[in-house]
PAMAR-669913 format. One record per residue: residue in three letters; x, y, z of N, C-alpha, C, O, CB in turn. Coordinates in steps of 0.02 Angstrom, whole numbers, plus 50000, padded with zeros to 5 digits. Glycine has a CB too. Layout:
N
ALAXYZXYZXYZXYZXYZ ...
// end
This chain:
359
UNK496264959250400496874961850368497364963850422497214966650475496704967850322 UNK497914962350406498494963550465498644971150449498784973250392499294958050459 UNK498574976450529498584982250537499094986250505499064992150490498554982950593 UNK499784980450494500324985550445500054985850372500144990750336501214982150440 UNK499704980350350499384982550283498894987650285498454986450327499064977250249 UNK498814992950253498254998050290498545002750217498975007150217498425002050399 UNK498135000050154498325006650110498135011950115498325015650069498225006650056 UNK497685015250168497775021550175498505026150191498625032050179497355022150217 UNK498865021550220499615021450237499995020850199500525023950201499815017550273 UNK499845016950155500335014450105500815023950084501395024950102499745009550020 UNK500525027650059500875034850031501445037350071501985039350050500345041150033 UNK501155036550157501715038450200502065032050227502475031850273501455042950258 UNK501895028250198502765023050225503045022350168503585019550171502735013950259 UNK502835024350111503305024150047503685030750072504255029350093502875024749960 UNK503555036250075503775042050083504415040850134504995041250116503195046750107 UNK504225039650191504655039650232505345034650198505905037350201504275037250298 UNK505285027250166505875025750143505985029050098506605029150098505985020350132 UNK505755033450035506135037350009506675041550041507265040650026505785040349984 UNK506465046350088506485050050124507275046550139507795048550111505855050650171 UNK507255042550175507825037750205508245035850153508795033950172507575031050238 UNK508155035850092508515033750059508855040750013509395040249983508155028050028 UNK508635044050013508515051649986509185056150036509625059450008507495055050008 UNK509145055250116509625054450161510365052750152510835056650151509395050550195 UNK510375044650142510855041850149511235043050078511845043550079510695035250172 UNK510855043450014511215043849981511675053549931511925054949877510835038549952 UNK511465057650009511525063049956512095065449954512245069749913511125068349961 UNK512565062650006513255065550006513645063049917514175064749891513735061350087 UNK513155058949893513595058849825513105061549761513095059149704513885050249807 UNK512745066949785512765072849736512115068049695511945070649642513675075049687 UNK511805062449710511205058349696510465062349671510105064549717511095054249765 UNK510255063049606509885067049578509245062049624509255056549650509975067949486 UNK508695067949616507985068449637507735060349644507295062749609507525073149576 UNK507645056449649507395050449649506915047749615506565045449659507275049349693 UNK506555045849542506135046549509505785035549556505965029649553506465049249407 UNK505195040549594504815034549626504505030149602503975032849585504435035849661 UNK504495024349588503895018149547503605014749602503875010149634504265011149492 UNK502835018349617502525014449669502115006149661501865003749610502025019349691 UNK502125004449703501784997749698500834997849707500565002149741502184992949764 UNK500394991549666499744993249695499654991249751499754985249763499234991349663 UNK499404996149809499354993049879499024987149900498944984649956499094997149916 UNK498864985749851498554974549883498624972649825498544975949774497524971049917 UNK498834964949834498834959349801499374961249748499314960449687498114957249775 UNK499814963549774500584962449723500974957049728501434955449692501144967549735 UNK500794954549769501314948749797501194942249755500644939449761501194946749884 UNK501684939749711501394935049653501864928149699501914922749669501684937749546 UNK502064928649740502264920449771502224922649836502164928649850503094916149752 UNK502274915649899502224915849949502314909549973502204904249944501774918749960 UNK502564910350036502524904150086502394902450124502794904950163502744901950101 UNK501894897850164501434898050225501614892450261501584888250216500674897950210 UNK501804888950319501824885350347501044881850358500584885850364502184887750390 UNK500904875050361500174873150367499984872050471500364868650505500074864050309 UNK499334875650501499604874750554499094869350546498724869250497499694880050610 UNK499054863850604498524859450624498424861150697498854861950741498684851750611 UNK497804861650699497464861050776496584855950769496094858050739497284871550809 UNK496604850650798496314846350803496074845350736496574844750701495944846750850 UNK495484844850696495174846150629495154849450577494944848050521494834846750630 UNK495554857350612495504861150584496484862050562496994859550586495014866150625 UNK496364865950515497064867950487497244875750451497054876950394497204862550431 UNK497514879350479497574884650456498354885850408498744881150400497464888750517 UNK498464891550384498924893550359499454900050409499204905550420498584895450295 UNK499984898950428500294902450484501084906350441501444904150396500464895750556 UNK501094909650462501954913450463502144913950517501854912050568502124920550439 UNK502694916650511503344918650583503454926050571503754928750525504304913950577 UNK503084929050635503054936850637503734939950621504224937150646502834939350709 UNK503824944650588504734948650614504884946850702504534947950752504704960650606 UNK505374944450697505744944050781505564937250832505834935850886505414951450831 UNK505134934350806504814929250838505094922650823505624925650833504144929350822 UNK505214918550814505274911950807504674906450793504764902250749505564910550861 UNK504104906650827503374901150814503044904450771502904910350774502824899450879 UNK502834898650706502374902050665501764902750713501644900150767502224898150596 UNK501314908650664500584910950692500084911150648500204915450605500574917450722 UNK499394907450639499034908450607498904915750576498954920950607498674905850635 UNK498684914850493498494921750505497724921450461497544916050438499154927850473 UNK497234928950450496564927550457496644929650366496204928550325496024932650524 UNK497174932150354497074934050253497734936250240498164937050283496444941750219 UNK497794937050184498534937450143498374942850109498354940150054498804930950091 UNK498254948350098497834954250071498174956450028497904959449981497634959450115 UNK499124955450032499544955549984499694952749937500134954349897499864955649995 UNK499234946949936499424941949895499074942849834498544945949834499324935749924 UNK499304940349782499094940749701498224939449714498054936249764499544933049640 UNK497824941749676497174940549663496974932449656496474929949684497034944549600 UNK497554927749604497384922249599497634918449670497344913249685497634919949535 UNK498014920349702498234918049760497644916849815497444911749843498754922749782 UNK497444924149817497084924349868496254920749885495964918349934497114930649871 UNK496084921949813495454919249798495584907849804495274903449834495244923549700 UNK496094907949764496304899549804496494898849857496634892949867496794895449781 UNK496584901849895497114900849982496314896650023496304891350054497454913150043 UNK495814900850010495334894550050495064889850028494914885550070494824895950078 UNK494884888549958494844884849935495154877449942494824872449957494884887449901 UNK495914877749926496464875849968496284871850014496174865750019496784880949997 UNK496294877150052496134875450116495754870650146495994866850188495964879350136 UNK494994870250123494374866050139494594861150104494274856350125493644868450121 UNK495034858650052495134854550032495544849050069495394843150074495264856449986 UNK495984851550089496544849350118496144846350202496234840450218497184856450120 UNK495764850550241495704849650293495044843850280494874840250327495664856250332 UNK494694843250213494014836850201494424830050174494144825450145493314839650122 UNK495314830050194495354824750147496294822250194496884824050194495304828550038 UNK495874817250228496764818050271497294813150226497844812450253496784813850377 UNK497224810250173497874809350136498234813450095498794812350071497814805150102 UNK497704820450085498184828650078498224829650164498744826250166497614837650026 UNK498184830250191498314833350259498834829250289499354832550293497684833550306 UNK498884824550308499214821650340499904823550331500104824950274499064815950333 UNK500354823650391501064825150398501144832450344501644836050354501564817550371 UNK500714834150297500714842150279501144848650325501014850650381499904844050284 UNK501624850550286501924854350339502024860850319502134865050363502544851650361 UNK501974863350238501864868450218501484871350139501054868250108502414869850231 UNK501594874050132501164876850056501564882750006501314888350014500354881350084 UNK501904882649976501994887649914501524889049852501214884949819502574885649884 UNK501554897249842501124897449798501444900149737501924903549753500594900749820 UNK501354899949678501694903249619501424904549590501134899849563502044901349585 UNK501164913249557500424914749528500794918849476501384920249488499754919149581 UNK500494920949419500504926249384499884931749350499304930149340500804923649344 UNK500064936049343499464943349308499044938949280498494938949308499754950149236 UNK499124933049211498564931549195498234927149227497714925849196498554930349147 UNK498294923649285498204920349335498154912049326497704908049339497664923349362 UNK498714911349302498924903349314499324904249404499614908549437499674900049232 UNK499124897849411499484896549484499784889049499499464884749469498904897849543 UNK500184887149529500854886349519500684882149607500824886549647501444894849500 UNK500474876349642500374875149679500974870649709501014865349678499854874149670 UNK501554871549775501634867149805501574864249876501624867849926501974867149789 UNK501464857749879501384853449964502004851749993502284847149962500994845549963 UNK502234853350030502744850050065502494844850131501974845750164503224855950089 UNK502884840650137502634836550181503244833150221503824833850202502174831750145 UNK503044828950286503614827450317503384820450323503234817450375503804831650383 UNK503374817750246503134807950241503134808050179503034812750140502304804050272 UNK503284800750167503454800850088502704801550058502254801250099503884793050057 UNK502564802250000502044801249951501884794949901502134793649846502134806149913 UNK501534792549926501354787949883501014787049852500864792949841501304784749891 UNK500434782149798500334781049734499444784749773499064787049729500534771249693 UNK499274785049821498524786649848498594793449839498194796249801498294784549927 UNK499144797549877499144805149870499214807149789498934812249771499814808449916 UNK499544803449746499674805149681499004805749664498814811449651500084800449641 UNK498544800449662497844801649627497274804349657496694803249641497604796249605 UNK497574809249719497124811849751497334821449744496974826449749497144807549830 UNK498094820549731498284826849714498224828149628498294833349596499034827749743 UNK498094822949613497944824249540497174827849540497144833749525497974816549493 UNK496644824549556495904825649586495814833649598495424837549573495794821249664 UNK496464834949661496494842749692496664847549625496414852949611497204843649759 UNK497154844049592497434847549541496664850549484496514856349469498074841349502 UNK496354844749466495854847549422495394849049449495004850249403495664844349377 UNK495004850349516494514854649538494594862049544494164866449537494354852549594 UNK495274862649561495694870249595495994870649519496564871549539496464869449678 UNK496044870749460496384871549395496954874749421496904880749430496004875649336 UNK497554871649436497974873649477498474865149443498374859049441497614875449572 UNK499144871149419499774863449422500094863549501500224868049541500684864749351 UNK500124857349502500224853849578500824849949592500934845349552499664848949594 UNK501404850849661501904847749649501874845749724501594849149767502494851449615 UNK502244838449738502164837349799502934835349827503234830549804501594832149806 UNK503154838749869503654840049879503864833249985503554834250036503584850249869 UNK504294829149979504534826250019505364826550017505754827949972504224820350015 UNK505474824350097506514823650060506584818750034506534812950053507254822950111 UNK506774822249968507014816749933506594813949868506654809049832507074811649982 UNK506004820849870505634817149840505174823649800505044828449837505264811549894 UNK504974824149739504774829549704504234826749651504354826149591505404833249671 UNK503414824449693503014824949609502664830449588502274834249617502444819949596 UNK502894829949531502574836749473502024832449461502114826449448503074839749388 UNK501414835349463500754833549439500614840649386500504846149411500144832349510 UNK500624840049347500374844549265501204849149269501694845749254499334852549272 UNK501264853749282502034855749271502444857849330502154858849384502094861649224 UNK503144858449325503374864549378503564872649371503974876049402503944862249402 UNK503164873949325503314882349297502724885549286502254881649281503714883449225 UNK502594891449281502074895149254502234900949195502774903549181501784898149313 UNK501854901749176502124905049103501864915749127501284917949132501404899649004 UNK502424919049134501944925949159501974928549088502244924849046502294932449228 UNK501724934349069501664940549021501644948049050501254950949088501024939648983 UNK502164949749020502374955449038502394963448971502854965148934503094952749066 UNK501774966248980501984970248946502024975548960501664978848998501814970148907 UNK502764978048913503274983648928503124988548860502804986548812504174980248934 UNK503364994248863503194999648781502824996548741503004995948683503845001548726 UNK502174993648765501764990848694502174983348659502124981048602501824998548622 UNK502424981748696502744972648682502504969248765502594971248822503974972048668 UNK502194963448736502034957548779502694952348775502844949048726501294953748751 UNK503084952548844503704947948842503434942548888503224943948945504464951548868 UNK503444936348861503294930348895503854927648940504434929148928503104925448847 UNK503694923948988504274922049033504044915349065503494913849091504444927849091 UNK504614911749057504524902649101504564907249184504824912749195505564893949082 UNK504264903449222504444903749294504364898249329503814895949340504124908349328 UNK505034895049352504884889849363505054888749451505414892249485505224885649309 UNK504624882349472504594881749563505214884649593505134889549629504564873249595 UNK505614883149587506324881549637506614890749604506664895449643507034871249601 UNK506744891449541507194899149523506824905549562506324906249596507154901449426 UNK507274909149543506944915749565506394917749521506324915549464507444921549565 UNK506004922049550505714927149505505704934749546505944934649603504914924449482 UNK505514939349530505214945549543504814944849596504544940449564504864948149491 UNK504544944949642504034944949682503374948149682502824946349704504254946349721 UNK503664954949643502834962549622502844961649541503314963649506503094975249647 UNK502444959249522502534958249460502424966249401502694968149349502004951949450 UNK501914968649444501874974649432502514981849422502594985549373501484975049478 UNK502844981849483503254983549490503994981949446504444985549425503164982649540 UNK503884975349443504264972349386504264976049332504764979149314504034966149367 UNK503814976249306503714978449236503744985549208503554987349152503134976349220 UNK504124990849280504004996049287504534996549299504665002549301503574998149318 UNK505154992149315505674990549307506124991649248506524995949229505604985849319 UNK505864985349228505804982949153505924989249095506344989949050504984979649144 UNK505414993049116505384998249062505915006249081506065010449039504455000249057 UNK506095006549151506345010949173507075007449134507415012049113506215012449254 UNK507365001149121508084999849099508015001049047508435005249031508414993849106 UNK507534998948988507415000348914507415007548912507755009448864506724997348884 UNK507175011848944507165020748959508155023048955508505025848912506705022849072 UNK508275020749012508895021549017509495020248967509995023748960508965018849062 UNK509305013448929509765012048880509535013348821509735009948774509975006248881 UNK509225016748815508995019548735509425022348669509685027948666508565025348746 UNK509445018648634509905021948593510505020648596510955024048570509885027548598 UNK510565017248618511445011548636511785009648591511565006048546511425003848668 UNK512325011548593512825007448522513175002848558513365004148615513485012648472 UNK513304995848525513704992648544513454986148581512884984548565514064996648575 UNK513654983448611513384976548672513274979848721513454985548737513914970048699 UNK512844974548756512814974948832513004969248854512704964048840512174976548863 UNK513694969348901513654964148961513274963949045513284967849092514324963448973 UNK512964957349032512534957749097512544952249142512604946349125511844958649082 UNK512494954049186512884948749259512414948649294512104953849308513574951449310 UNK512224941949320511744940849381511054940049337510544942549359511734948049444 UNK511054936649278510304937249244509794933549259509304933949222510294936149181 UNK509774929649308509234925249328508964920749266509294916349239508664929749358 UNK508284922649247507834916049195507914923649140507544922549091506654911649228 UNK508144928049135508084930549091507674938449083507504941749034507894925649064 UNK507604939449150506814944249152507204951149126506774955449112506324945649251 UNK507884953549116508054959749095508174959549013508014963248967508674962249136 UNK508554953349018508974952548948508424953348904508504957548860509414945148934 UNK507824949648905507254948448862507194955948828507114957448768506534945648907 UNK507254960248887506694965848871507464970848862507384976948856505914968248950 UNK507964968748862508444975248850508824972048780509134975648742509084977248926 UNK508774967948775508974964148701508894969748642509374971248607508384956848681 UNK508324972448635508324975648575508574982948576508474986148524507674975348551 UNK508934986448634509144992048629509974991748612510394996148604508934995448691 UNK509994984348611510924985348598511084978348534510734973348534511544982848703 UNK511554979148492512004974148462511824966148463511594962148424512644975148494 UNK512094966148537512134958648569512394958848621512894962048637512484953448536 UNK511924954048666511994951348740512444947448756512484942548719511514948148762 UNK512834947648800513144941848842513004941848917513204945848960513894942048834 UNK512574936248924512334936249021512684930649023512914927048979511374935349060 UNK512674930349093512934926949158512504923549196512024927249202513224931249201 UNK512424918849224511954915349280512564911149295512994910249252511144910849255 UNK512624907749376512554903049394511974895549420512164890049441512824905549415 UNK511494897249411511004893549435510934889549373510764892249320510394897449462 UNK511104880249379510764878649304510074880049310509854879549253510834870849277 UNK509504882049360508764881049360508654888749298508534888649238508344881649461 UNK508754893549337508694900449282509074899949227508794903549186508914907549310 UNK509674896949197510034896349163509764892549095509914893549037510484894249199 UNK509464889349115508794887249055508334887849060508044883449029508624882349034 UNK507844893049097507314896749084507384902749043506904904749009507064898249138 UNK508144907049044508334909649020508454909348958508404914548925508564910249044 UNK508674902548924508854902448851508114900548838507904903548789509524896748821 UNK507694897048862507034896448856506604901548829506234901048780506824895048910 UNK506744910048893506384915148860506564917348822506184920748788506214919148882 UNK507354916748803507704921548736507254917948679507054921648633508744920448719 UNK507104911348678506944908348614506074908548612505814908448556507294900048609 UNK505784908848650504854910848641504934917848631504474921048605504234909248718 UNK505404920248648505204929048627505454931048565505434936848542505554934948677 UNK505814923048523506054927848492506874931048491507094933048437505634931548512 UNK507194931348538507944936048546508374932148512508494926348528508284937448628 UNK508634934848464509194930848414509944934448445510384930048441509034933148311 UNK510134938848465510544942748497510984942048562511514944848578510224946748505 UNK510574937248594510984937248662511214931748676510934927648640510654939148720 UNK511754928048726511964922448743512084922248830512544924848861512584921148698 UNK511654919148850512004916148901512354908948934512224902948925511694917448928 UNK512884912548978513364906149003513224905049080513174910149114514264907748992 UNK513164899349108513134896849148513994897149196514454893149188512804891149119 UNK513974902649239514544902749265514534908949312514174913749298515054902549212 UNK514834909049355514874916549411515144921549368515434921749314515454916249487 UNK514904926149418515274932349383515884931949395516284932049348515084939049403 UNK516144931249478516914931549476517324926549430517914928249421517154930449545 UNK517054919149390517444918449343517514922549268517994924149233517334912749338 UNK516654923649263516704928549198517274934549206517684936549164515924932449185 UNK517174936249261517744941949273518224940849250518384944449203517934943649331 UNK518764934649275519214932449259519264929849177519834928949154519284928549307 UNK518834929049148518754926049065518854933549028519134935048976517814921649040 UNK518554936949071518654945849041519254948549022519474951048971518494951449094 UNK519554946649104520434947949100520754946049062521224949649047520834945949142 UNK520674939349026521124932849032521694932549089522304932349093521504932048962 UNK521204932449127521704928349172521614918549163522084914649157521484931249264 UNK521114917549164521204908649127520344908649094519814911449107521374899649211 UNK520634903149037520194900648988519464895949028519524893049082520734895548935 UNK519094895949006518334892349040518164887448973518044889748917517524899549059 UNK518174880148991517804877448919516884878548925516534876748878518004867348908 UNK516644880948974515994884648960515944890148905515444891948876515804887949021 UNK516614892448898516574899748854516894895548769516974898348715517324908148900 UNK516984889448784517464888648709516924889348640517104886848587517904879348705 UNK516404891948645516004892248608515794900848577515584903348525515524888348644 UNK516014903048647515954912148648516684915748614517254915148636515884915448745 UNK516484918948563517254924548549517214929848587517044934748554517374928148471 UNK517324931348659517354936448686517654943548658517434949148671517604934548731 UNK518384941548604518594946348577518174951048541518194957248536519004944248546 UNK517664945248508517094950948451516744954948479516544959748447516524947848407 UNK516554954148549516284959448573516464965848578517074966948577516184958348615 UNK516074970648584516124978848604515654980248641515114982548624516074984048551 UNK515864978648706515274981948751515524988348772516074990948783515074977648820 UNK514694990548773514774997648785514385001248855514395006948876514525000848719 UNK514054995548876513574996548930513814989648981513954984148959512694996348897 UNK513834991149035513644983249086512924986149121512694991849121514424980649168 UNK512694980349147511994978549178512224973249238512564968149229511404974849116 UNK512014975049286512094970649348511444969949411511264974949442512764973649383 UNK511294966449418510724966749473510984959949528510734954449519509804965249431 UNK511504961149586511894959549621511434955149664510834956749660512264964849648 UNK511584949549707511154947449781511284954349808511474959849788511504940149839 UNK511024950749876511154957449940511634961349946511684967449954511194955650005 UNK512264953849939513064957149963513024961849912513074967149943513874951749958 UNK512984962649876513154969249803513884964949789514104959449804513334981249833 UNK514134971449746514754967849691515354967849749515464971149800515034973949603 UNK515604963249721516474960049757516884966549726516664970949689516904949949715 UNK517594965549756518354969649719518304968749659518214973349619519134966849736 UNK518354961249640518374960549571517954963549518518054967149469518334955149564 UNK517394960349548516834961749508516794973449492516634977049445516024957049569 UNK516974974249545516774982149540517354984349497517234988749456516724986649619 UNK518024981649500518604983249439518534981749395518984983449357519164981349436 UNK518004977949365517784974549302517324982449285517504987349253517274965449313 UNK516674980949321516234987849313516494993549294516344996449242515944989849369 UNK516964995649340517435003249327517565003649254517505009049226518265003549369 UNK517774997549217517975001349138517555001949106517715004349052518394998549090 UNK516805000449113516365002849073516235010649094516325013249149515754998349074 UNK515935013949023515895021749013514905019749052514675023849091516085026048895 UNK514705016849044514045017149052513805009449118513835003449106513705016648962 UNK513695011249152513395006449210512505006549226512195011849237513795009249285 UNK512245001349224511545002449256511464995749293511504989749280510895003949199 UNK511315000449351511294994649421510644992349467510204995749494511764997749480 UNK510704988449466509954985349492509914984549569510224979249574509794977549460 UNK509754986049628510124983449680509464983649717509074988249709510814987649708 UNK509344978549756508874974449808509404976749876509374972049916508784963849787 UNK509734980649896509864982249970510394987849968510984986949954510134975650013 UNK510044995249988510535002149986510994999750016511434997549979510325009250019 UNK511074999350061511554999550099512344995250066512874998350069511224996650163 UNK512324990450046512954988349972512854991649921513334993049886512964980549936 UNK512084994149898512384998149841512685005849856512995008649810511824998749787 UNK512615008349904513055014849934513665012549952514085016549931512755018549998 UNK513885008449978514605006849952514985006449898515485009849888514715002849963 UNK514675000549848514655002849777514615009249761515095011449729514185000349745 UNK514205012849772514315018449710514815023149765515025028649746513425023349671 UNK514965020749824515535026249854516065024249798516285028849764515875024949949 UNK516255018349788516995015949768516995016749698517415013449668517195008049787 UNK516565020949661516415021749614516345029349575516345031249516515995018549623 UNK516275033249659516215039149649516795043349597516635048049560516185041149714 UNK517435040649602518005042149571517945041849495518205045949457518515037949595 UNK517665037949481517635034949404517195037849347517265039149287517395027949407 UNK516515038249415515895038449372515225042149403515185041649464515715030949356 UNK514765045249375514335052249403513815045749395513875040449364514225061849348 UNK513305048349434512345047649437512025050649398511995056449418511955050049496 UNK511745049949350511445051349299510805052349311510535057949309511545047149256 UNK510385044049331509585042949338509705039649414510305039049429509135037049269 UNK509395038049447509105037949512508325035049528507905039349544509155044849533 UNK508155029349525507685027549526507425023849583507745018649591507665025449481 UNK506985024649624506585019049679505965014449674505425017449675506375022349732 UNK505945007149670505585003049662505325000249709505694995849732505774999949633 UNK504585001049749504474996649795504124990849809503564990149835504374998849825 UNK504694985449780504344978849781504004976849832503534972849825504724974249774 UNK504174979349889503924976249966503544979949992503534978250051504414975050020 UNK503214984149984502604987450015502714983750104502864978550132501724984549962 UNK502474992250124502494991250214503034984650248502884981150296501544988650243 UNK503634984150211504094985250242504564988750232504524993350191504234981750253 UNK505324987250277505994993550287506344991650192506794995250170506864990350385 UNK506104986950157506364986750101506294991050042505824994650059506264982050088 UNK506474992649985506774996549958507394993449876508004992849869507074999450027 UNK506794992249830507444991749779507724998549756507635004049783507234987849708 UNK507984997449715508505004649679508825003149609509194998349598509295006649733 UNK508645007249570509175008049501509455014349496509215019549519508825007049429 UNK510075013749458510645018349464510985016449381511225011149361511215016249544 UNK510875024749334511365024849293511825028049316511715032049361511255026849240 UNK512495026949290512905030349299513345029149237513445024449199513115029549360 UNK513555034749243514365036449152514855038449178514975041149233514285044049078 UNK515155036949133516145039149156516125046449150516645049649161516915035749088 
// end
């Protein structure tokens, strides 16, 4: 096990980024921090390994923080249960069979709680009709869907998604996850997420607009505290995993459009018409809440003058440091209510965050 994983540790390196974050954010009057810890091994539901080769043998390697050359390593201790228990398996397979090995250059894994797994090969040579019926072979010994990935070149052997389950207040919410979109990374943590936004928006009159929705993993589960949804994605990959989970779960309420926020912004204004939206009456809406869970950069000008007119904000943010800007430029408008810390990343400097805030 690599010495920064060490859950005896785990309590005081959570502490300390609280601590740090507890710091930075108190000049704006930021209530107590209500903490959602992670389980100290095997949270990690994806991953990516470079394949190393040295004569016969073949290991699985990363690239340390600061380094540049990947480095073998001896276990993945973070990694999902189904992950970890296939990583050698995998392995002996690959290294007893050189038309999987050959030109092999890396490995993705995609697992979920009930432990389907989600296998891909990358390689630096095309694939042809021998690897197909040999990765098919791999596919049903390892019960594992299998994709083999070249430039230019993508076979799905059984699917490219995995199906997770997530349950939140006594509801099991199902979810597509598919190779290439995002997902969550702690699935655990996720779901602790999940239920901290349903907490927060309880009792909501009106819509929620929500920006940045990925395949769907908030809308699903905040759908039933409000009216009706309107999300946002740009990605077509999440953009129909998303209408995917609204419809296995069930959600008659919400709609999403395929488009940035900074144009939704602009469809908000009317500043100009979108024939993506000629289907949406924006007028009928009454939102009364927005929902945002930003990339890194956090929200643009625009986007945060959009935010400002809502009476009610709940913010999702993957990096303090933009969301303390945000809520500086915000300070004028709107108070901190709830205060929450999520730690998807165990033993490292990372750090998610949710933030209500009201006018």
């Amino acid at each position: 096990m690599n010495s920064a994983v060490d859950p005896d540790h785990y309590e005081m390196q959570l502490a300390r980024k609280v601590d740090s974050v507890r710091q930075r954010f108190r000049h704006l009057a930021t209530p107590e921090p209500e903490i959602v810890r992670s389980p100290p091994l095997h949270f990690r539901m994806r991953a990516e390994f470079r394949i190393w080769h040295e004569g016969d043998n073949s290991f699985y390697a990363m690239t340390p923080p600061g380094e540049k050359k990947p480095k073998p390593i001896d276990g993945f201790a973070i990694g999902s249960r189904p992950m970890v228990e296939l990583m050698p398996r995998l392995l002996d397979a690959i290294e007893n069979d050189d038309t999987l090995r050959r030109k092999l250059y890396a490995a993705e894994f995609l697992t979920t709680l009930s432990g389907e797994v989600l296998v891909t090969l990358i390689y630096h040579r095309r694939l042809d009709e021998v690897w197909k019926q040999r990765g098919r072979d791999l596919a049903r010994t390892l019960d594992v869907h299998l994709i083999g990935r070249s430039r230019g070149q993508k076979e799905v052997l059984g699917r490219d998604y995995v199906m997770e389950t997530l349950e939140v207040d006594g509801v099991a919410y199902r979810y597509q996850q598919v190779e290439t979109g995002f997902t969550q990374p702690n699935a655990e943590v996720n779901r602790h997420m999940l239920a901290w936004t349903r907490e927060v928006t309880r009792d909501s009159n009106g819509d929620l607009l929500e920006l940045y929705c990925g395949n769907g993993n908030f809308t699903v589960a905040l759908a039933g505290n409000f009216d009706r949804v309107l999300a946002n994605e740009v990605s077509k990959v999440s953009v129909r995993s998303a209408h995917y989970n609204l419809e296995i779960n069930g959600i008659g309420n919400a709609q999403v459009v395929r488009m940035s926020s900074e144009e939704l912004t602009d469809a908000l204004n009317g500043v100009r018409p979108f024939r993506r939206l000629r289907h949406v009456d924006l007028d009928s809406y009454r939102f009364s809440t927005i929902f945002v869970d930003p990339p890194r950069a956090g929200l643009d000008e625009n986007t945060l003058d959009l935010v400002r007119a809502f009476d009610r904000i709940v913010y999702i943010s993957c990096n303090p440091a933009t969301l303390l800007a945000n809520l500086e430029a915000l300070a004028d408008s709107h108070r901190i209510e709830r205060f929450a810390v999520f730690d998807q990343f165990p033993y490292t400097e990372h750090l998610e965050c949710g933030v209500l805030l009201c006018r």
